[in-house]
Phi, psi and omega in degrees: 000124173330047184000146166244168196245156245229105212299144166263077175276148164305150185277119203298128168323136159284157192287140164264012187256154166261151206218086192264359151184202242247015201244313198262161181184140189244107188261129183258104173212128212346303171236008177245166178234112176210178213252102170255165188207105176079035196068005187240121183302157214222312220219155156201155186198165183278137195293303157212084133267115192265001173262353167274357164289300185310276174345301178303343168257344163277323172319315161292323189271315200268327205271356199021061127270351170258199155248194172250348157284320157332268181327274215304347178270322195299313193244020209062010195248167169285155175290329178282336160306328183285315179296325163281348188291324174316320197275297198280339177296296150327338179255305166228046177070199170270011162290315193314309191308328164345282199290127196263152189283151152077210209268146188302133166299141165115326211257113096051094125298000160225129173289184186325290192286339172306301186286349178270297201286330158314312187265003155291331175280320167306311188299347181272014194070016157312138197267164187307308187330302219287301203302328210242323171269001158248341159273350173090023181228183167323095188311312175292027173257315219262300179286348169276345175262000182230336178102153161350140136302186178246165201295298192315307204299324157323314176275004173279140149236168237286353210200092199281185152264145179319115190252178179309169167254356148284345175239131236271167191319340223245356197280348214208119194263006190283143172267157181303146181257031180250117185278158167299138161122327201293199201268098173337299182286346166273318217252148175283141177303116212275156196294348214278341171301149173262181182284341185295304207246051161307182181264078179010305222271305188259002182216099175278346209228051179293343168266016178215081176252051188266001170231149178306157163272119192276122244253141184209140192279342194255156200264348185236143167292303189304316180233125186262041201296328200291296173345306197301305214288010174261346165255352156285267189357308189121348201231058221210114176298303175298012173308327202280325157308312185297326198290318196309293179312306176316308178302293173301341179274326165293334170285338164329308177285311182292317191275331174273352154290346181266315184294319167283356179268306185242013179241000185052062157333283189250064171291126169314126156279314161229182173250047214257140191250186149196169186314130167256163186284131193271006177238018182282145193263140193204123160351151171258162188238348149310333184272327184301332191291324196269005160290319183313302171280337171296012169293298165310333188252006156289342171268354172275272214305003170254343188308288212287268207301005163281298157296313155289346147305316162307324200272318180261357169268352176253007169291115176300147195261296203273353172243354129220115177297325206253171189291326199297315140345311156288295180318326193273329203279353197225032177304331172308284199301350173273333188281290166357295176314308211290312178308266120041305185259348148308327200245011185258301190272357169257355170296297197303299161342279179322315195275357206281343187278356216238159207248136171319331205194111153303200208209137157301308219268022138331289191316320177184148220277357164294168180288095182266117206246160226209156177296125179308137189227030160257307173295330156301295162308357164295306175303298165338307175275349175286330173303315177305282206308324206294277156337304170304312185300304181292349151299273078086257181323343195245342171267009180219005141288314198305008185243339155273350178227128188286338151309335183329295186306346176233010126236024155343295202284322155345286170322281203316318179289341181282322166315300207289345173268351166335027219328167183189189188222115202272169168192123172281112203227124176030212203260042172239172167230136164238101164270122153263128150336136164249164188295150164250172229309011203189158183295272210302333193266322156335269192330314202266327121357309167301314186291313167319309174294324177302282179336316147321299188300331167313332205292338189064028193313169208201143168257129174352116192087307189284192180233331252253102169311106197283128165253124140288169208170129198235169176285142129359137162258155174310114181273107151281114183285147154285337165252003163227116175292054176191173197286207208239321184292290170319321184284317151304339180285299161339320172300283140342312184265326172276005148304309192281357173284000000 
């Protein structure tokens, strides 16, 4: 039998149409464009004009024949592109669609003299970090107009340290990282100065230089805020210090929120008073009142120019042209402003007499006597150390329980409120534990008392050795809710009856 051959039809034209669901379709003829919908052309535009493209996709999406997942597959583009074009079509018409997002094509983002000052500083081998941190920009701004560093240039920074005046022009091949022109008062002193002609100010101890002066950006010794943020950088001699201080001044911050929170720090211990000191400096508290008020009345006086600012942008043109019109028309409300802001400058005046800080014995002309501060602070300190044990306990939960950090302590106060049971056995105290609220928490607890018990700890007043111990918790069956012994005892006693 004969094979049959294979008819010579012409090969079918590939489709001009996009197909944007089952309602919409988009037709392609050569630079032209249109958008049908249910067989009838709706929309048509030229291939590029883009704001009648952009229209033609608000059109679809706001008339709901499309989604915005449609259009956005239909025309190449993203759904967020599609909600702006929405959001702008809404705000100012097809002028809006016009306008294009982000930086003008074409146009120089850095100017002229900005890039003469980049290849000067490359040339002196400074790396993009360093290059990026002294113009105040992008390190990735800085690589795209020069390219990578290179590996030496990487290991450099942007902000050396100062060196000694014992060590010589030769101490050091790192370049100044300060271009001519710059700010004087930032930049480190090139090696090439002698010891004479330091800066007073940043090297106090110029007759004694056997160690660098460690380099610091701030203008005040107590705040060092510029300090922090050049030792998260990296570019700081003294970081490891500044890091150390932060880090302890935040656990600082941290242990006395914890301590009021769950030892009741600053809890009445008595009533018991004694005499205060009368030359102790205390706030004044007349001034704290009249900051309260200049608060309150600086927050009237932004109300009121917040409305007469309103007052004045929505003022009709044609029923008063002049300023003088409006002040008449809004005389209330301006004698309000006026009032207000009168009353604003006499406050300030009034706190300018009244002094930050006082005398105890200001306040009043009787003996002013305070709360007793030897029991208290006895608690306090037993409270502290309390605290310290259960920290203690709790670094030495952690390798048993995977949770620790966000119920360690948790854990722990439920340990310590637990019942149990004492015994005296030859030269032990054996305390058991009864199980706690979960299977995991048992365990990890369990593991806690073995730690303990190494310590060989004695109980106070005795010879008598501490043991822990925790209970077992109760194995629950699912189909009978109780232990295998309890269950079996029912059993037992009615064989034996």
């Amino acid at each position: 039998m004969s094979t049959q051959h294979a008819l010579a039809l012409p090969s079918p034209e590939p489709s001009n149409t996009l197909v944007i669901n089952a309602r919409c379709s988009l037709r392609i003829e050569a630079d032209q464009r249109v958008i049908v919908i249910a067989g009838l052309p709706v929309h048509h535009y030229r291939a590029e004009d883009t704001v009648a493209e952009a229209y033609a996709m608000v059109f679809l999406v706001d008339s709901g024949f499309a989604q915005q997942t449609d259009v956005a597959r239909a025309f190449g583009r993203s759904v967020r592109t599609i909600r702006r074009f929405q959001k702008r079509y809404e705000q100012g018409g097809m002028a809006a669609l016009s306008r294009e997002a982000g930086w003008r094509r074409g146009r120089r983002r850095i100017s002229g003299k900005r890039l003469r000052t980049i290849e000067a500083l490359k040339s002196k081998g400074m790396s993009n970090r360093a290059i990026a941190h002294q113009l105040g920009v992008g390190e990735n701004a800085i690589r795209k107009l020069v390219g990578p560093s290179k590996p030496a240039e990487r290991a450099q920074l942007a902000l050396p340290a100062i060196p000694s005046a014992a060590e010589g022009p030769a101490a050091t091949d790192t370049p100044s990282a300060t271009p001519s022109g710059g700010d004087g008062d930032l930049a480190t002193e090139s090696t090439a100065n002698k010891g004479g002609d330091r800066d007073p100010i940043t090297a106090p101890e110029a007759a004694n230089d056997d160690e660098p002066v460690p380099m610091s950006l701030d203008r005040e010794a107590e705040d060092r805020t510029l300090d922090r943020q050049l030792a998260y950088l990296g570019l700081l001699d003294d970081a490891i210090e500044v890091a150390y201080r932060m880090f302890e001044r935040w656990r600082q911050e941290n242990f006395f929120k914890y301590m009021r929170e769950e030892f009741l720090l600053d809890a009445l211990v008595d009533y018991q008073i004694e005499p205060e000191d009368p030359t102790r400096i205390i706030a004044n508290p007349e001034r704290r009142l009249l900051d309260k008020e200049i608060s309150a009345a600086r927050a009237d006086l932004a109300r009121l120019e917040r409305e007469y600012g309103t007052a004045a942008a929505n003022n009709a043109e044609q029923r008063r042209r002049t300023m003088r019109g409006f002040k008449i028309a809004h005389n209330k409300l301006g004698k309000q402003l006026r009032k207000a802001r009168a009353r604003v400058s006499q406050l300030l005046n009034q706190r300018r007499g009244v002094s930050k800080h006082i005398e105890v014995r200001e306040l009043n002309e009787r003996v002013v006597v305070k709360l007793a501060t030897e029991r208290k602070h006895l608690t306090d300190i037993i409270k502290m150390v309390a605290y310290q044990a259960e920290s203690d306990l709790v670094a030495l939960l952690r390798p048993h329980y995977a949770r620790v950090d966000q119920e360690g302590r948790t854990l722990l106060h439920e340990l310590f409120a637990t019942p149990g049971d004492m015994r005296v056995a030859d030269s032990e105290l054996h305390i058991t534990l009864a199980p706690l609220s979960s299977p995991h928490r048992t365990h990890a607890a369990q593991a806690l008392c073995e730690i303990l018990d190494k310590t060989a700890t004695t109980f106070p007043g005795s010879r008598l050795r501490i043991r822990f111990t925790m209970r077992p918790p109760r194995r629950i069956g699912l189909a009978f809710p109780s232990t295998p012994v309890e269950r079996s005892t029912p059993t037992i006693a009615a064989a034996d009856s």
